[in-house]
N, C-alpha and C positions, 0 to 999 in steps of 0.2 A: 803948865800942862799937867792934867791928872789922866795915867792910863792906868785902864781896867782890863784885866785878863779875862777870856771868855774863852780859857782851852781846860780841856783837862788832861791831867798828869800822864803820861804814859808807860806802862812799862809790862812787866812778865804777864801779869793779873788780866789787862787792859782786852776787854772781850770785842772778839771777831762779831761782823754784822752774822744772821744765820745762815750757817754753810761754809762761811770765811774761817778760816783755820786761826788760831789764836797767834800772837806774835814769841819769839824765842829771843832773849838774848845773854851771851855766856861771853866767857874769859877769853883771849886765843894766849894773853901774855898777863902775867904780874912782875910784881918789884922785884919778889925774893929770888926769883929766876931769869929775869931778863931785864930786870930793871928799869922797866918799865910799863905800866901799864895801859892793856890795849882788851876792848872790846868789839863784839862782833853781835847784830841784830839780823835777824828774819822775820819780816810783817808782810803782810797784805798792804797795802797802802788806803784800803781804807779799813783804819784799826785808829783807833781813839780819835777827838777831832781830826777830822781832814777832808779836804775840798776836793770834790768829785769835778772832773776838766770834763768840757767837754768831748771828747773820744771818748768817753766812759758812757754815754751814751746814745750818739750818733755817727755815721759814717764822716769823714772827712773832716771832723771836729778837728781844734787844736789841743798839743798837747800841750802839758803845764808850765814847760819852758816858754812856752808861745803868748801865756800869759801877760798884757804888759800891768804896770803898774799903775795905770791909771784905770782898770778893771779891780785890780786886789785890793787899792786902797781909794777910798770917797768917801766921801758925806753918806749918812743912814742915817735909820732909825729901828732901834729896838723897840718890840710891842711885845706885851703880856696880854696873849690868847686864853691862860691857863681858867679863866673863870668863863667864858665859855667854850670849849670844846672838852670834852672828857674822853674814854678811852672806846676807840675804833670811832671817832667823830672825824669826820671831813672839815679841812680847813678851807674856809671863803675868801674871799678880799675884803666883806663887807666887816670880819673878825678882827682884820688890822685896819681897816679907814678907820673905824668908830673908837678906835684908840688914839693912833698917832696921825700925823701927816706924812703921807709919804709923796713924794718928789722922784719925776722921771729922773732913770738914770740912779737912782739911789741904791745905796746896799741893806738890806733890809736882812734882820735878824731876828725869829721867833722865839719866846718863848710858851711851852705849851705846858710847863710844869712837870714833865717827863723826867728832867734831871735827875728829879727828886730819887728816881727808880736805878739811877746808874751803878758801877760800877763802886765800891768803897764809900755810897751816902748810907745813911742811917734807915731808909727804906730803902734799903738796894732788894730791886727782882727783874732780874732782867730780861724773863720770859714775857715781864710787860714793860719793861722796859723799847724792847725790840719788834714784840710782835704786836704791842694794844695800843700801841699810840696814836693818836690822830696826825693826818696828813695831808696833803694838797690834795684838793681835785682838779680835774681837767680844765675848770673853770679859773681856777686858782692861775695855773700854769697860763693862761693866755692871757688874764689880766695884768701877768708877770710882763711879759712879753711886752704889752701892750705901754704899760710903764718902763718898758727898755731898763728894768732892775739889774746892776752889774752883775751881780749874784746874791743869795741870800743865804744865811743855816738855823739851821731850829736843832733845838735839844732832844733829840730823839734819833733813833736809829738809822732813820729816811727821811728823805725829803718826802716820798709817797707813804700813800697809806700803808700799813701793812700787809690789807689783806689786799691791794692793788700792786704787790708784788710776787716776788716766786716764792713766797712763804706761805701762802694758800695751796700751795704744791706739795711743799715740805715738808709741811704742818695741816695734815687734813683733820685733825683732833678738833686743832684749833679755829680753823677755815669753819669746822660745822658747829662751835661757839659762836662764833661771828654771826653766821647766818642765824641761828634762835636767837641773838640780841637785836640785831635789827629785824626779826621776822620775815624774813625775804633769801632769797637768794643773791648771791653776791654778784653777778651778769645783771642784774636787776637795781640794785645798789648804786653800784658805778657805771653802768652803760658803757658806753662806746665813744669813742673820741675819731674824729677822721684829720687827715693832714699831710701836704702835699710833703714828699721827701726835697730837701734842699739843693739836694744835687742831681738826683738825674729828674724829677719830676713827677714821681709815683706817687699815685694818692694813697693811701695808708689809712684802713682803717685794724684799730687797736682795741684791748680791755684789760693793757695792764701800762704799768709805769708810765702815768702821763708826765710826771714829773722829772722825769729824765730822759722820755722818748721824746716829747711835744717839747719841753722848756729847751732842751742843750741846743737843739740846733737852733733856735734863735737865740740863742747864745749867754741864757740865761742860767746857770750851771749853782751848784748848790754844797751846803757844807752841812754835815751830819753833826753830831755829839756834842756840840758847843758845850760850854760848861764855863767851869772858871765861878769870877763874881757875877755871871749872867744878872741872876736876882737883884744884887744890888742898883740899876740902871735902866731897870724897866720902863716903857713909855716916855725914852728921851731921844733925842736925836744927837748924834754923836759923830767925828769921822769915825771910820770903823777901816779896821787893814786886816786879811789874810794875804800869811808868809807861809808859804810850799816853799820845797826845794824846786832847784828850777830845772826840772827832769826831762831831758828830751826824749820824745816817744811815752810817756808816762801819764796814763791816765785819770791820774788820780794822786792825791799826799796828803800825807799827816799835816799838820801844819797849826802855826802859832796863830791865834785870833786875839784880836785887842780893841778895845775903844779909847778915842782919844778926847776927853773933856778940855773945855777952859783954854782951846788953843787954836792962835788967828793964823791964816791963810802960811805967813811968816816962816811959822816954827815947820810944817808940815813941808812947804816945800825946801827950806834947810835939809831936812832929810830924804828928799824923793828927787832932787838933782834938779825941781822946775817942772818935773812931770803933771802935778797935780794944777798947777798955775796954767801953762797948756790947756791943761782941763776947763779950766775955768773952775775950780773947786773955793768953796766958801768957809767963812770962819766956823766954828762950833757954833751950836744954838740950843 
């Protein structure tokens, strides 16, 4: 079995999405004094990779404890988007079919070349990092759905567009670059998406975060800042697992992403107890 990391490092540095406070973390004990060593952390939970649960975007969603493991870990496929979509481009479906194959139920993992922009890479900027990146549309999110995709993450700040979230709010500088690149205004751009609410019935129409209002309640929920060897494994199909802590009440987690090459049905449920076997989950391809 060959595993690929696809998280990145966390620590003091490691930048908050915009508006999210950065993470702390400091000493409470050392050796010389207590004799042993203890640390103490404060993050946002979504601060360097981590998988966004549904409650993070819908009423009544579960939270990350609720997660089971035959959601976290399955068969996927990674795709390299990065040659066509550039910055503040909309992500299609037709972006990833004409790459990989992708299979109901699969975990699907973007790259969009964004990486490149992160935190400690050698173009690191993380003003386009976070706010220029290309993201799902509305379109994107149903096709999701429609494929019953476990979950997916892309290298970039959001699962949505940028200017398809509250950073068009935040950032009106920036909101009125956006609109002179594509020459329009952004209500024009993205339009409007409508959809029944899941639990009491309301129909819902929206013009922001289709990618976490429309996708989570069908239960389609997403991971931000992938990283790691992402590059090295592009347009393969691979099993693929996020590991959160298993947080009850808790929206949201940092958490470890991995792909696993070269390994049959066997090895996989050795380590998931038969869960994945249940599934009916398939050898690597």
């Amino acid at each position: 079995m060959r595993v690929v990391d696809l998280t990145h490092p966390w620590g003091i540095h490691t930048p908050g999405w915009v508006g999210y406070p950065g993470g702390k973390m400091y000493y409470t004990q050392n050796l010389q004094t207590n004799q042993i060593v203890s640390q103490r952390i404060e993050s946002s939970l979504h601060s360097g990779t981590h998988l966004d649960g549904p409650m993070h975007g819908t009423d009544g969603g579960l939270d990350m404890a609720s997660l089971p493991l035959t959601k976290l870990i399955h068969p996927g496929a990674i795709v390299d988007v990065s040659d066509q979509v550039k910055d503040w481009d909309l992500i299609e479906p037709e972006h990833i079919t004409s790459k990989v194959e992708v299979r109901k139920g699969d975990i699907l993992i973007i790259h969009t070349g964004f990486i490149d922009y992160y935190q400690g890479m050698p173009k690191q900027d993380l003003v386009r990092y976070f706010t220029m990146h290309p993201g799902g549309s509305a379109r994107l999110a149903r096709w999701m759905a429609d494929m019953e995709i476990a979950w997916w993450g892309i290298d970039a700040g959001s699962g949505d567009h940028p200017m398809n979230t509250t950073i068009r709010t935040m950032r009106p500088d920036l909101l009125a670059q956006f609109e002179k690149h594509i020459g329009t205004s952004y209500r024009d751009f993205f339009g409007e998406y409508t959809y029944t609410h899941h639990m009491s019935g309301r129909e819902i129409t929206s013009d922001i975060f289709p990618m976490h209002h429309l996708a989570f309640q069908d239960g389609c929920i997403h991971a931000e800042n992938v990283g790691g060897d992402l590059k090295a494994v592009l347009n393969q199909r691979a099993i693929i697992g996020a590991f959160p802590w298993k947080i009850e009440g808790g929206e949201a987690c940092p958490c470890r992403i991995m792909a696993f090459f070269d390994c049959g049905p066997d090895e996989v449920v050795e380590g998931l107890g038969g869960a994945l076997a249940r599934a009916g989950a398939q050898p690597c391809s």
